[in-house]
C-alpha positions in Angstrom: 19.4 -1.7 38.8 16.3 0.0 36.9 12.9 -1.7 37.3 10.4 -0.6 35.0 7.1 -1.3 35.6 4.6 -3.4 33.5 2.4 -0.5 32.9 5.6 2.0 31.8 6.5 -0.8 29.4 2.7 -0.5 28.3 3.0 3.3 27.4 6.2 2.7 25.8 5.1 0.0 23.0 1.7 1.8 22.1 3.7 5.1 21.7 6.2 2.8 19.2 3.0 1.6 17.5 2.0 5.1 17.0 5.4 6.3 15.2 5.0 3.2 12.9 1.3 3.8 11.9 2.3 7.4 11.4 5.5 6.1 9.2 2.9 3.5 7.5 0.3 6.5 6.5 3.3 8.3 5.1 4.2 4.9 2.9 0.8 4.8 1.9 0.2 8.2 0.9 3.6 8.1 -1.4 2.6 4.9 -2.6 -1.2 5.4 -3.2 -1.7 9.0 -3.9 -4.8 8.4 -5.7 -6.6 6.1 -2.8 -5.0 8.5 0.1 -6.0 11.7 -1.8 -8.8 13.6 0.5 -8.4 11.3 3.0 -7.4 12.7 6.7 -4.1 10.8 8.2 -6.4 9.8 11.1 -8.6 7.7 8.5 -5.8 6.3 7.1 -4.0 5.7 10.1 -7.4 3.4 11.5 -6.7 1.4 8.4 -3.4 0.5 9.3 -5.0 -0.3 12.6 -7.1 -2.8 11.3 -4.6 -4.5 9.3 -2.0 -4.7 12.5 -5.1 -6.5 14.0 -6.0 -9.0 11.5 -2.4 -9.6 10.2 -1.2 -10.3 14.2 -2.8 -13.6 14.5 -0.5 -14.7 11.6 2.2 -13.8 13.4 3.1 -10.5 11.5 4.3 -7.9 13.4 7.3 -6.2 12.3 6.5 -3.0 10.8 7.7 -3.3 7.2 5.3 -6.1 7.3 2.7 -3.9 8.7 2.9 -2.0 5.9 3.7 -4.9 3.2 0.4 -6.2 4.8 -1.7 -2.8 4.0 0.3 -2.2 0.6 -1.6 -6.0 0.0 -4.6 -5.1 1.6 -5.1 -2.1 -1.0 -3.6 -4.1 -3.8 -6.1 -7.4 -3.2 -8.4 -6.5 -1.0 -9.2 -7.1 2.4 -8.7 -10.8 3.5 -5.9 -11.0 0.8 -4.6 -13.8 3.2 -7.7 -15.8 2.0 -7.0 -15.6 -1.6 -5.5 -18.2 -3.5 -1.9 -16.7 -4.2 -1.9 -16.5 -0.6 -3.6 -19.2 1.2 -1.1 -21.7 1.5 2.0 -19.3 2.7 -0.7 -17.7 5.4 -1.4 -21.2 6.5 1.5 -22.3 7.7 2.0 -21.8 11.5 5.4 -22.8 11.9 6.3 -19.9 9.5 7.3 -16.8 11.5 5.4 -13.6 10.1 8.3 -11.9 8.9 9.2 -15.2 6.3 5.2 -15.5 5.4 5.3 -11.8 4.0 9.0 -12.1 2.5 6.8 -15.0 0.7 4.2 -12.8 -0.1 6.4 -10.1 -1.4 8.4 -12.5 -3.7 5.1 -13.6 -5.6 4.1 -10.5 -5.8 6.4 -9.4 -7.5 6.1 -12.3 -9.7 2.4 -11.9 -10.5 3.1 -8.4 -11.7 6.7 -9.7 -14.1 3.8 -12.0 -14.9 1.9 -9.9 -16.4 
């Protein structure tokens, strides 16, 4: 039987989380050419950081929610979980992240019909 350690295990997920924040700055620069023009991949990349962080305590990790999360984040503004279209869904703790953002993505997709 393989053992690997705790600390192998370590490595291995913050090397994932670098291939998906490199695959989320390529989203972002295809779907916001205008806001990603100029900017270095590193600077972009520390944004996707930030929203990893602040959308984790909702429970979303998966990383097409990553991403739906920064796609939100550049379309609302930060804190777009605070914002009215979004208060309710981000509130509710018995809601796995992934369902929150399908959520998300449905009335988004609304709003815009909508308009």
């Amino acid at each position: 039987m393989i053992t690997i350690s705790e600390e192998a295990m370590d490595v291995f997920h913050r090397e994932a989380i670098k291939r998906s924040d490199a695959a989320v700055v390529e989203y972002l620069r295809r779907r916001f050419p205008q806001v990603c023009a100029g900017r270095e991949d590193g600077d972009i990349a520390a944004f996707v950081q930030r929203v990893r962080s602040d959308v984790a305590g909702f429970g979303i990790t998966h990383d097409d929610d990553v991403a739906t999360a920064a796609d939100l984040t550049l379309m609302y503004g930060n804190a777009f979980w605070d914002q009215a279209w979004a208060v309710d869904v981000m509130g509710i703790e018995m809601l796995p992240g992934h369902e929150k953002m399908e959520l998300l993505r449905r009335r988004v997709r609304t709003r815009i019909a909508d308009l």
